[in-house]
KESE-519721 format. One record per atom (N, C-alpha, C): residue number from 1; atom name; x, y, z. Coordinates in pm, 1 decimal, always signed. Example, Ala and Ser with C-alpha at 12.3 -4.5 7.8 and 13.67 -1.06 7.14 Angstrom:
# KESE-519721
+-----+-------+----------+----------+----------+
: num : atome :        X :        Y :        Z :
+-----+-------+----------+----------+----------+
:   1 :     N :  +1319.0 :   -569.0 :   +780.0 :
:   1 :    CA :  +1230.0 :   -450.0 :   +780.0 :
:   1 :     C :  +1320.0 :   -330.0 :   +780.0 :
:   2 :     N :  +1285.0 :   -225.0 :   +708.0 :
:   2 :    CA :  +1367.0 :   -106.0 :   +714.0 :
:   2 :     C :  +1290.0 :     +3.0 :   +787.0 :
+-----+-------+----------+----------+----------+
***
This chain:
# KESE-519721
+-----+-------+----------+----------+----------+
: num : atome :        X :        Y :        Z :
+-----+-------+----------+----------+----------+
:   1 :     N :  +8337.4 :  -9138.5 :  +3720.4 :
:   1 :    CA :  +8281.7 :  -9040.3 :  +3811.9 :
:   1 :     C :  +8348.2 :  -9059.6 :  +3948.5 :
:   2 :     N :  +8388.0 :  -8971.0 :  +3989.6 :
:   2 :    CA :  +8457.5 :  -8946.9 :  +4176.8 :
:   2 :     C :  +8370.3 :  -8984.6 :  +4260.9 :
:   3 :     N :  +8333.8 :  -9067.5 :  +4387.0 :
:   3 :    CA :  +8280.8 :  -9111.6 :  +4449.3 :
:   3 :     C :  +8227.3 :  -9008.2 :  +4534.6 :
:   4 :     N :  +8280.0 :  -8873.6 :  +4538.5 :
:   4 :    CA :  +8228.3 :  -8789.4 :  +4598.3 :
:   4 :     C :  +8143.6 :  -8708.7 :  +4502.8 :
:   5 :     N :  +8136.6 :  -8698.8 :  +4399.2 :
:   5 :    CA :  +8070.4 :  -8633.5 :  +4335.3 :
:   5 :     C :  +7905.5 :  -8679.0 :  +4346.6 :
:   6 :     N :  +7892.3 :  -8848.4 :  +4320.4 :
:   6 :    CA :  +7796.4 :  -8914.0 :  +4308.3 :
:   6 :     C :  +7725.5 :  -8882.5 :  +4447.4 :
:   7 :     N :  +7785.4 :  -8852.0 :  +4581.7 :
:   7 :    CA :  +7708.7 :  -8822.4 :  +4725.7 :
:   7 :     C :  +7642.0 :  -8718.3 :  +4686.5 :
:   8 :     N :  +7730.5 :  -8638.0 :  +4606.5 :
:   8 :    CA :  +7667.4 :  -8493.7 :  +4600.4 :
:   8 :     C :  +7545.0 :  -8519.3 :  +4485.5 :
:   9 :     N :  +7557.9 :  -8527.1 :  +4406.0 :
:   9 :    CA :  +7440.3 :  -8558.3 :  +4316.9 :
:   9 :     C :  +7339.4 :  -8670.4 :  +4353.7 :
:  10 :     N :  +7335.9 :  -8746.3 :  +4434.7 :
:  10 :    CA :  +7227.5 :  -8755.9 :  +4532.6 :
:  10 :     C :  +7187.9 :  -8694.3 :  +4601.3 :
:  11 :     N :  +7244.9 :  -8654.9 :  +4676.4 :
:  11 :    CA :  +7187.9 :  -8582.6 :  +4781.8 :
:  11 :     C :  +7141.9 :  -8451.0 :  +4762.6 :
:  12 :     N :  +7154.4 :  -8383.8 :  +4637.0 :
:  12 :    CA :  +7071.5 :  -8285.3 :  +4548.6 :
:  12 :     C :  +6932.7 :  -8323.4 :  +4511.2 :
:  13 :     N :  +6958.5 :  -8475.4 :  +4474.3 :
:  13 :    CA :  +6841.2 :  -8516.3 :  +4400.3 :
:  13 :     C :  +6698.3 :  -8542.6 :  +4535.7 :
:  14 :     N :  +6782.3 :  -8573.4 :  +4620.8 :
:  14 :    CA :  +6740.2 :  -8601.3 :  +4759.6 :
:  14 :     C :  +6675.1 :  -8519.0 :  +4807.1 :
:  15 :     N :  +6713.1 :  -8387.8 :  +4834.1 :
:  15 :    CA :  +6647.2 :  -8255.9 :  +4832.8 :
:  15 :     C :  +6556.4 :  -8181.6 :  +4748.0 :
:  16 :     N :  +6597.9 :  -8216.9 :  +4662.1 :
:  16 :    CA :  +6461.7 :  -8177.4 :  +4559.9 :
:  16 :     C :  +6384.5 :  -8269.7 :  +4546.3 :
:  17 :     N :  +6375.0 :  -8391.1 :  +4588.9 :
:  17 :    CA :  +6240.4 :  -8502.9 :  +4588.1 :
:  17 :     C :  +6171.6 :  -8471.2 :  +4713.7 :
:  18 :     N :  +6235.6 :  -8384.3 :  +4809.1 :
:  18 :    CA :  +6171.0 :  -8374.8 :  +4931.7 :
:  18 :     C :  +6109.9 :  -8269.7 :  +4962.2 :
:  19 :     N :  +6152.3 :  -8174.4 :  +4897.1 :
:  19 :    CA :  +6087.2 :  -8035.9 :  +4888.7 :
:  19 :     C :  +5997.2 :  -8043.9 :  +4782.8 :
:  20 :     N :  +5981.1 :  -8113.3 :  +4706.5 :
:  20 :    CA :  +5866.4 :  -8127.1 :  +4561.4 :
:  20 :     C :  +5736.8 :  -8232.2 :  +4662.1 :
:  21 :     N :  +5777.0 :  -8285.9 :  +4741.7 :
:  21 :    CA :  +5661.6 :  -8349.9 :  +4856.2 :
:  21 :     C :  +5552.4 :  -8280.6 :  +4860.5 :
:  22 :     N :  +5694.5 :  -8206.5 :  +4957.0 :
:  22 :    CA :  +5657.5 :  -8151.5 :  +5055.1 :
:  22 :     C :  +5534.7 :  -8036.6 :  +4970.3 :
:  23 :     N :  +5565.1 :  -7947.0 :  +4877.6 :
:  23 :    CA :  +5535.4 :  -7851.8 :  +4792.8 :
:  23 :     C :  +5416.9 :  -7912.2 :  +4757.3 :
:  24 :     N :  +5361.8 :  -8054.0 :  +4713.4 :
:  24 :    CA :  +5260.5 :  -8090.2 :  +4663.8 :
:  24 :     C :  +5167.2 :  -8148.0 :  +4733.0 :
:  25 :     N :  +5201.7 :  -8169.0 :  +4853.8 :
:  25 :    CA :  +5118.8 :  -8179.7 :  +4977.1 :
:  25 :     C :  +5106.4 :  -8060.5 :  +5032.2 :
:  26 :     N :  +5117.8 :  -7965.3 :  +5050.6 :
:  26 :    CA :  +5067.4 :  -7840.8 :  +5051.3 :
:  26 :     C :  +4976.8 :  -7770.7 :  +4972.3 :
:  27 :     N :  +5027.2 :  -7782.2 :  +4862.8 :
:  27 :    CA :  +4916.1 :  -7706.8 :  +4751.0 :
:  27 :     C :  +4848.8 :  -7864.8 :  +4742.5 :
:  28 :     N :  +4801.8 :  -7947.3 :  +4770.0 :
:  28 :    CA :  +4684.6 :  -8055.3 :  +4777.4 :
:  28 :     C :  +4596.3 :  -7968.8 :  +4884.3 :
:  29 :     N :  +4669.0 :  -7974.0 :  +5050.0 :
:  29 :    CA :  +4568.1 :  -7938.2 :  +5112.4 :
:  29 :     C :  +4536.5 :  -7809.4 :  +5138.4 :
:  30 :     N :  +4560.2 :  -7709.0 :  +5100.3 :
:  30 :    CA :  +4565.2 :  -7558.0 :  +5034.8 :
:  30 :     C :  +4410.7 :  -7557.0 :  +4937.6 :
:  31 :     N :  +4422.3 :  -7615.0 :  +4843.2 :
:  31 :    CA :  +4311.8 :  -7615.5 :  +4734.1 :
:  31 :     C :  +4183.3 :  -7683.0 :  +4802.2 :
:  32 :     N :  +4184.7 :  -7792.2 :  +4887.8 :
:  32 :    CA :  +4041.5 :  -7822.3 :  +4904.8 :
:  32 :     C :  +3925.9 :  -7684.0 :  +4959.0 :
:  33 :     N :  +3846.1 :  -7701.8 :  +4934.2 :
:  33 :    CA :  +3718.9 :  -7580.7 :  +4941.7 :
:  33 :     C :  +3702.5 :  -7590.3 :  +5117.4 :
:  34 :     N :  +3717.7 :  -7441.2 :  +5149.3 :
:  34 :    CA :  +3733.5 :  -7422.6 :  +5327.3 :
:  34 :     C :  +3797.9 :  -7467.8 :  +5363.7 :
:  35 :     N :  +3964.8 :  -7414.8 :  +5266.1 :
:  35 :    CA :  +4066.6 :  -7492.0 :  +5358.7 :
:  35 :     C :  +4156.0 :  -7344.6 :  +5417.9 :
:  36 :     N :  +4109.0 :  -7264.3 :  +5401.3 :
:  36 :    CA :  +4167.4 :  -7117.8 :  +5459.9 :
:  36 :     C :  +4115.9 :  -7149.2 :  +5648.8 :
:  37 :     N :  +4192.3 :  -7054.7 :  +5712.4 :
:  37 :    CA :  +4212.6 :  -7102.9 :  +5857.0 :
:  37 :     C :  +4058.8 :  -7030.3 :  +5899.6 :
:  38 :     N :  +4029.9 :  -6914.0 :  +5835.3 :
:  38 :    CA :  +3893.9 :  -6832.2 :  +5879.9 :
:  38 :     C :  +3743.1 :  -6911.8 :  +5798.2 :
:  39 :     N :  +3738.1 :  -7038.2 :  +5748.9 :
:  39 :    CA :  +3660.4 :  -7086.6 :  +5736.4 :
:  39 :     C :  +3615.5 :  -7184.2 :  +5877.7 :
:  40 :     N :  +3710.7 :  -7207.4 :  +5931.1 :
:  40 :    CA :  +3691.9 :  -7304.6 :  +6043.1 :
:  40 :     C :  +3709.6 :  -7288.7 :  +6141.1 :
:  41 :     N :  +3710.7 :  -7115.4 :  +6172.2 :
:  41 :    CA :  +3679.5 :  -7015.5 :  +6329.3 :
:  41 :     C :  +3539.5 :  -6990.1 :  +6348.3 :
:  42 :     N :  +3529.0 :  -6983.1 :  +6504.7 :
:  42 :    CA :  +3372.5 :  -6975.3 :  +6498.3 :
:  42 :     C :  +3327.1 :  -6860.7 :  +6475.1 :
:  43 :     N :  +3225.0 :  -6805.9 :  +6417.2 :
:  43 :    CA :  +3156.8 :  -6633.4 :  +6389.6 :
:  43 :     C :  +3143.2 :  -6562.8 :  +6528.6 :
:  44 :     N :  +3134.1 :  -6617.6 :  +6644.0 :
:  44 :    CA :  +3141.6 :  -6542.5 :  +6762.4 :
:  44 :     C :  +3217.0 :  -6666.1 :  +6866.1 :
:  45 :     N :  +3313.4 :  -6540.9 :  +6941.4 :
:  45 :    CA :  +3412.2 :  -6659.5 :  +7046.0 :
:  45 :     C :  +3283.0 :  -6690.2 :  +7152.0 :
:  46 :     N :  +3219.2 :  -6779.5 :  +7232.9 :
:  46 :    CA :  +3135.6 :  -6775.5 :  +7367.4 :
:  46 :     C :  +3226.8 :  -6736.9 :  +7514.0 :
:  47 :     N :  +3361.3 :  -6711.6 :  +7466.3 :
:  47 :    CA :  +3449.3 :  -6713.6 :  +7566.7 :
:  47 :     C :  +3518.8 :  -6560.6 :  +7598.3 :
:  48 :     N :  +3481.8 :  -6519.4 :  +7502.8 :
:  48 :    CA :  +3477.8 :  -6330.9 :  +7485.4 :
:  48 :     C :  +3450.1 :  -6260.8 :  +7580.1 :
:  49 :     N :  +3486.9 :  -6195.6 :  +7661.6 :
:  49 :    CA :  +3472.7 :  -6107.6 :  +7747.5 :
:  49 :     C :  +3389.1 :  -5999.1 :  +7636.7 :
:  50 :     N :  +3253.7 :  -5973.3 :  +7733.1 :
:  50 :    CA :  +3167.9 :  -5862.2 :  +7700.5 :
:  50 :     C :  +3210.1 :  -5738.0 :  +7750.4 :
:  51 :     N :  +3189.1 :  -5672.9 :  +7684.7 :
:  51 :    CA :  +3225.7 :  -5528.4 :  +7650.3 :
:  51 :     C :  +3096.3 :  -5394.9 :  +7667.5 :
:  52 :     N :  +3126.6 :  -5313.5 :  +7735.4 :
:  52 :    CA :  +3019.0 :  -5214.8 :  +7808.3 :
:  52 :     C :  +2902.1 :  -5168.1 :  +7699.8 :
:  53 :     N :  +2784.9 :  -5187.7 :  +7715.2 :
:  53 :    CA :  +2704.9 :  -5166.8 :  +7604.0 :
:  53 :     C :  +2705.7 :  -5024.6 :  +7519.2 :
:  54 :     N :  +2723.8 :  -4946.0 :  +7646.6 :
:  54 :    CA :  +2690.3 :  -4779.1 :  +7565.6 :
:  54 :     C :  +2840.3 :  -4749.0 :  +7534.5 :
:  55 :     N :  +2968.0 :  -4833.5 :  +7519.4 :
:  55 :    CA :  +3066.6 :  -4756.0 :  +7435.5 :
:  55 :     C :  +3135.5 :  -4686.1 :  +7517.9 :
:  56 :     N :  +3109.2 :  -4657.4 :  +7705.2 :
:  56 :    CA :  +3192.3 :  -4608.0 :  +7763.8 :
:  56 :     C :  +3270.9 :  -4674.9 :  +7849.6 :
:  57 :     N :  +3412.0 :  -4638.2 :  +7916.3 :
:  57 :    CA :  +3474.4 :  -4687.7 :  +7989.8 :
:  57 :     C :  +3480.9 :  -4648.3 :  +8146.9 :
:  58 :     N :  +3419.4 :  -4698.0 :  +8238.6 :
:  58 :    CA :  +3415.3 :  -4667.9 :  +8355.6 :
:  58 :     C :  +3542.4 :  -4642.7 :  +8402.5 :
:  59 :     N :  +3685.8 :  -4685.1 :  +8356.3 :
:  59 :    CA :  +3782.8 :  -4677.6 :  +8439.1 :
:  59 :     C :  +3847.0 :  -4559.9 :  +8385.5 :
:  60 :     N :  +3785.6 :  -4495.7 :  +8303.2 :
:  60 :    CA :  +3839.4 :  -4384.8 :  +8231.3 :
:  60 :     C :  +3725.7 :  -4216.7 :  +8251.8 :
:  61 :     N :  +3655.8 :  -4261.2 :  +8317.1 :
:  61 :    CA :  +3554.8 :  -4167.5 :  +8399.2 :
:  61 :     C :  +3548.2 :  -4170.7 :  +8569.6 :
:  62 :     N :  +3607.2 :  -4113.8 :  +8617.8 :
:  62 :    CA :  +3574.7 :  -4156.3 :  +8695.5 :
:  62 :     C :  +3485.3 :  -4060.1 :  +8804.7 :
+-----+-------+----------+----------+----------+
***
């Protein structure tokens, strides 16, 4: 075997051991239950700017 060949066929193998990680540490923490990003937002921001009760815009009446 050519000494360059063997870099290359490591370093294939190298890449695909690292992306198969990577891939299975993802789908690990993917699958746990409430692991979607809208399980762990709050149901109302407290930091929300309130908004005119009756639905109109004062700066648009004037």
């Amino acid at each position: 075997m050519e000494p360059g060949l063997g870099a290359v066929i490591f370093l294939i193998l190298t890449i695909i051991v690292v992306f198969s990680v990577g891939a299975f540490l993802i789908y690990r923490v993917m699958n746990r239950p409430n692991a979607h990003i809208g399980s762990r937002l709050p149901t109302e921001d407290p930091n929300a700017e309130v908004g005119p009760e009756d639905g109109s815009d004062p700066a648009s009446n004037p």
